[in-house]
DRENDO-1510 file (C-alpha; in Angstrom, 1 decimal, always signed):
<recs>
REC; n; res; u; v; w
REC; 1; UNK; -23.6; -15.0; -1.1 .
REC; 2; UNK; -21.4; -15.6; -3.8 .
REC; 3; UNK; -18.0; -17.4; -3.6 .
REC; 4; UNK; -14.8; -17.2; -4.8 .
REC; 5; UNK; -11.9; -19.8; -4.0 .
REC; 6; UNK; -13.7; -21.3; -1.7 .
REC; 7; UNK; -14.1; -17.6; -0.1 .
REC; 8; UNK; -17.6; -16.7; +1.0 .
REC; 9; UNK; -18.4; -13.3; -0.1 .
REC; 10; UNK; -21.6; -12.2; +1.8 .
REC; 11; UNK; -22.6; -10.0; -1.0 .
REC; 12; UNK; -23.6; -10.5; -4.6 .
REC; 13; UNK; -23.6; -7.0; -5.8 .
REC; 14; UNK; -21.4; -5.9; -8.4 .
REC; 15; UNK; -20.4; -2.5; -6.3 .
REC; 16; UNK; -19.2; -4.7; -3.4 .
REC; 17; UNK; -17.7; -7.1; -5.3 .
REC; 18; UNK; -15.9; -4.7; -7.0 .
REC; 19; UNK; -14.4; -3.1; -3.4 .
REC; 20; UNK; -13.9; -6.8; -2.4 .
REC; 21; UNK; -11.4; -7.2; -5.7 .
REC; 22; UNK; -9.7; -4.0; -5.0 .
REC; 23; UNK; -9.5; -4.8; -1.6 .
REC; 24; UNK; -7.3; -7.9; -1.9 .
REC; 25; UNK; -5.1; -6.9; -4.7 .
REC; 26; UNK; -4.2; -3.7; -2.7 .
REC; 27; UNK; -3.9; -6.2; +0.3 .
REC; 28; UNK; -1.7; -8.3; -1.5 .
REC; 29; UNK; +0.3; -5.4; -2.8 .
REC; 30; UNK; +0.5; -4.9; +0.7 .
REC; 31; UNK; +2.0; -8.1; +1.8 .
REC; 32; UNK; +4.4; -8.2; -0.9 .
REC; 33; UNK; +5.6; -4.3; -0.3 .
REC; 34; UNK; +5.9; -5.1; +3.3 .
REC; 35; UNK; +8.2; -8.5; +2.9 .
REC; 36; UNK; +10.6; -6.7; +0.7 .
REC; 37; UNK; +10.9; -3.7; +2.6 .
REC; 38; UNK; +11.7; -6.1; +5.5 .
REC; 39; UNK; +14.2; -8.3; +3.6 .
REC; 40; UNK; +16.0; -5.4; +2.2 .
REC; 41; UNK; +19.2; -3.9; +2.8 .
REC; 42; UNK; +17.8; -0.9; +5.2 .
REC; 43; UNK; +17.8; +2.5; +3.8 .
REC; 44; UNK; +19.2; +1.2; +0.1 .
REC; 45; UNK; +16.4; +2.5; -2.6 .
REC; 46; UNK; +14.5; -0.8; -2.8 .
REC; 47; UNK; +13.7; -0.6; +1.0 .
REC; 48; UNK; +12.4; +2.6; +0.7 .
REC; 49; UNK; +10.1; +2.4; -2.3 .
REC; 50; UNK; +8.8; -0.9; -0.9 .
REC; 51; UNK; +8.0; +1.0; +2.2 .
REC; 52; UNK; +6.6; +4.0; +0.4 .
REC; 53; UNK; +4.9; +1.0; -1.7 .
REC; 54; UNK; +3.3; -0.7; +1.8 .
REC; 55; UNK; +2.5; +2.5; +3.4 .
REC; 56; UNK; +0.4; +3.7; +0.8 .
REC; 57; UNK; -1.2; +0.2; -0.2 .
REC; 58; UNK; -1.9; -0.1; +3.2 .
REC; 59; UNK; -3.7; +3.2; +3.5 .
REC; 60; UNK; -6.0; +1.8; -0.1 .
REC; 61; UNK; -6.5; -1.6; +2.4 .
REC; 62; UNK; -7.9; +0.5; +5.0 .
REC; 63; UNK; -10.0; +2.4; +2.9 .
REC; 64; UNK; -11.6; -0.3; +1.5 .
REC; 65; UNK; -11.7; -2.4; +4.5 .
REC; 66; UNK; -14.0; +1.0; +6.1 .
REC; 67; UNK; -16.2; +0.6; +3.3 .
REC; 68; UNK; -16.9; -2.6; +3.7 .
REC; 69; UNK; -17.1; -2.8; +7.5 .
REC; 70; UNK; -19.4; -0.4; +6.8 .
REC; 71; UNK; -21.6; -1.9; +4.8 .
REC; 72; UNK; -22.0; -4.7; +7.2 .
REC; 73; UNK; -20.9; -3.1; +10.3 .
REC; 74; UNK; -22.4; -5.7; +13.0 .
REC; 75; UNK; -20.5; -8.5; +11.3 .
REC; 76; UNK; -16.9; -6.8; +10.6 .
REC; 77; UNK; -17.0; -3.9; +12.9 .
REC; 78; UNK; -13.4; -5.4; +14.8 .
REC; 79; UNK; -11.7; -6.1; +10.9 .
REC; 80; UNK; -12.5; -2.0; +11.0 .
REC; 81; UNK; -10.9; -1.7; +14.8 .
REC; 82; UNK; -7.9; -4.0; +13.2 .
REC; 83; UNK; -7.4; -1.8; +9.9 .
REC; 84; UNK; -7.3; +1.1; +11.7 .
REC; 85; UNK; -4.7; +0.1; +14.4 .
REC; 86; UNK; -2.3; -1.1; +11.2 .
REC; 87; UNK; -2.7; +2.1; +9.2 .
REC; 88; UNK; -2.3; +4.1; +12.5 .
REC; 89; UNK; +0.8; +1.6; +13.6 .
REC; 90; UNK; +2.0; +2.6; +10.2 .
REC; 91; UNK; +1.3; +6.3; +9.9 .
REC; 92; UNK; +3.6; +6.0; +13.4 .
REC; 93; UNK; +6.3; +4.0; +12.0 .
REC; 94; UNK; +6.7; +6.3; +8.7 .
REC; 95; UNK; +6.5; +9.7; +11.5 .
REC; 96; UNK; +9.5; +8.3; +13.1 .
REC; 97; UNK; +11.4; +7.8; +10.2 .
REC; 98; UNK; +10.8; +11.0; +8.2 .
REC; 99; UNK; +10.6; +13.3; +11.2 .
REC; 100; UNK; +13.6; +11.9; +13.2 .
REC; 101; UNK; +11.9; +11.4; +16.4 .
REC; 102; UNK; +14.3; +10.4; +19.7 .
REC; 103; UNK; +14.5; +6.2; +18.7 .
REC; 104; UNK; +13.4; +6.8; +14.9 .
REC; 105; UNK; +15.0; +3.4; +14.1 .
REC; 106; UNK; +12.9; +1.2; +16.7 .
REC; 107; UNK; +9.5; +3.3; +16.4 .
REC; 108; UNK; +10.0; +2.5; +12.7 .
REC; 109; UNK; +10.4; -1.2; +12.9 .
REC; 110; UNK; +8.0; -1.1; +15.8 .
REC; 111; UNK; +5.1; +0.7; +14.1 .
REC; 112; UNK; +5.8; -0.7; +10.8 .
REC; 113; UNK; +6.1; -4.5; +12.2 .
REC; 114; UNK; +3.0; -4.0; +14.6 .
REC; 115; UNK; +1.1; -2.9; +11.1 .
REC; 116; UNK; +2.0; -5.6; +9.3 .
REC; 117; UNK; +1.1; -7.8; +12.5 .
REC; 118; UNK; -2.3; -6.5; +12.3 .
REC; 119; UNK; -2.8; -6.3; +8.8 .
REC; 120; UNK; -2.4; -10.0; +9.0 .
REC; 121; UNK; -4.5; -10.6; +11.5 .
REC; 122; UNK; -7.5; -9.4; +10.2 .
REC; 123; UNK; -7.0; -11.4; +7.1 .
REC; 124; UNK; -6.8; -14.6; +9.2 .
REC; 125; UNK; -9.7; -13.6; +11.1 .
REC; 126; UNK; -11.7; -12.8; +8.4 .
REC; 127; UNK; -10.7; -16.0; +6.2 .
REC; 128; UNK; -8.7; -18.3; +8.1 .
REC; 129; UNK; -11.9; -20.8; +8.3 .
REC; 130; UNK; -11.9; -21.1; +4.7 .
REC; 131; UNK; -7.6; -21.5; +4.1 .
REC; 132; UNK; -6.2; -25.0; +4.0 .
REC; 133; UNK; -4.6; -26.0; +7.7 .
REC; 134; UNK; -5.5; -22.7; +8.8 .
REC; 135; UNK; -9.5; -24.2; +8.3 .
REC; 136; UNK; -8.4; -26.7; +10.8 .
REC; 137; UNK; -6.9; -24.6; +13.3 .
REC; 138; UNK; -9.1; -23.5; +16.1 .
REC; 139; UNK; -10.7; -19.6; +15.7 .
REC; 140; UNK; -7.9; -18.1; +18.6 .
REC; 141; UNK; -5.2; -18.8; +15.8 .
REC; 142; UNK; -6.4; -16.4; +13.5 .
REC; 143; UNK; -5.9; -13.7; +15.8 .
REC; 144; UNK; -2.9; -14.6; +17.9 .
REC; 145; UNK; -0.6; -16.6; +15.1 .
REC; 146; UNK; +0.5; -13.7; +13.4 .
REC; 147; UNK; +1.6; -11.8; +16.6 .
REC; 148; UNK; +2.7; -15.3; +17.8 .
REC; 149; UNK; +5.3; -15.6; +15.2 .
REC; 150; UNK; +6.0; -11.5; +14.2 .
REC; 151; UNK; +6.6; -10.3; +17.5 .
REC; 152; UNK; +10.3; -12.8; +17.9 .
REC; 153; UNK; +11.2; -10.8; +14.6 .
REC; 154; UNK; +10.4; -7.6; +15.5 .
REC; 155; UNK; +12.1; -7.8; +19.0 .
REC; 156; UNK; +15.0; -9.5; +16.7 .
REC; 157; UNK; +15.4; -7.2; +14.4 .
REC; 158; UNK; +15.0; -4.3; +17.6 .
REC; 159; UNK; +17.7; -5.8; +19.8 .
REC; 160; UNK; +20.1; -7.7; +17.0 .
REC; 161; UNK; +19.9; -5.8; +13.9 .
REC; 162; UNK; +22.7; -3.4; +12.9 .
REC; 163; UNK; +20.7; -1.1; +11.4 .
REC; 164; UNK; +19.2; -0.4; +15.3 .
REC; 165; UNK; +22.4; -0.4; +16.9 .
REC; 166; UNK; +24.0; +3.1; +18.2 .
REC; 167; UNK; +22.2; +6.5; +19.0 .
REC; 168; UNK; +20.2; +7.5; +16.4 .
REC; 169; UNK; +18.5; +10.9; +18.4 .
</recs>
């Protein structure tokens, strides 16, 4: 067990340290991608490179998060289920957009805002118990917080926001 930040990584190889390392800082790529593309002017160039940046640093997260689910399967098997359901969530929301589906716009925000939902989630799960406050909060935070604040935005930004209003196919 080796750990870092007050972090326990169940693993003291240098191979799945290494993953763990790549893991976050594509995670945190992640985070920061997705926050910009959100607080951007929708379809200027800085909201689409920030999504092109989340959708792709999400898709290194969920690699890495399969490799080490992998590796110990019977103790992260759901952060798996959760990765998968963001990267597919996102794969769906960047679909809409490029191929114009019938309600692009609010599968967009809907795909990409359930991703981000989830991508938070599994960090909570898998850490909250070692984050200040979040340590003190009991474990059903970690997995309904982030959905307990996102989903108000996202049904926001569906119903309110310009950028949704009017046909758009």
């Amino acid at each position: 067990m080796t750990s870092v930040l007050g972090i326990e990584i169940p693993s003291t190889s240098p191979l799945f340290l290494a993953v763990v390392a790549f893991h976050v800082a594509v995670g945190l790529a992640s985070v920061v991608a997705g926050a910009s593309a959100m607080l951007s002017k929708k379809g200027a160039s800085r909201h689409i490179a920030s999504g092109k940046t989340y959708y792709w640093c999400l898709a290194a997260v969920f690699v890495s998060a399969t490799v080490l689910a992998f590796a110990r399967w019977s103790e992260d098997k759901h952060l798996f289920v959760l990765g998968a359901l963001a990267f597919a969530m996102a794969t769906l929301g960047r679909s809409a957009i490029r191929q114009k589906w019938k309600n692009w716009r609010g599968l967009h925000i809907a795909g990409m805002g359930a991703s981000y939902i989830l991508m938070l989630t599994a960090f909570y799960v898998d850490n909250g118990k070692a984050l200040p406050i979040w340590r003190d909060l009991p474990q059903i935070a970690y997995w309904t917080l982030p959905a307990i604040v996102g989903l108000p935005i996202m049904v926001w930004a569906l119903v309110f926001r310009p950028a949704t209003k009017g046909a758009d196919g």
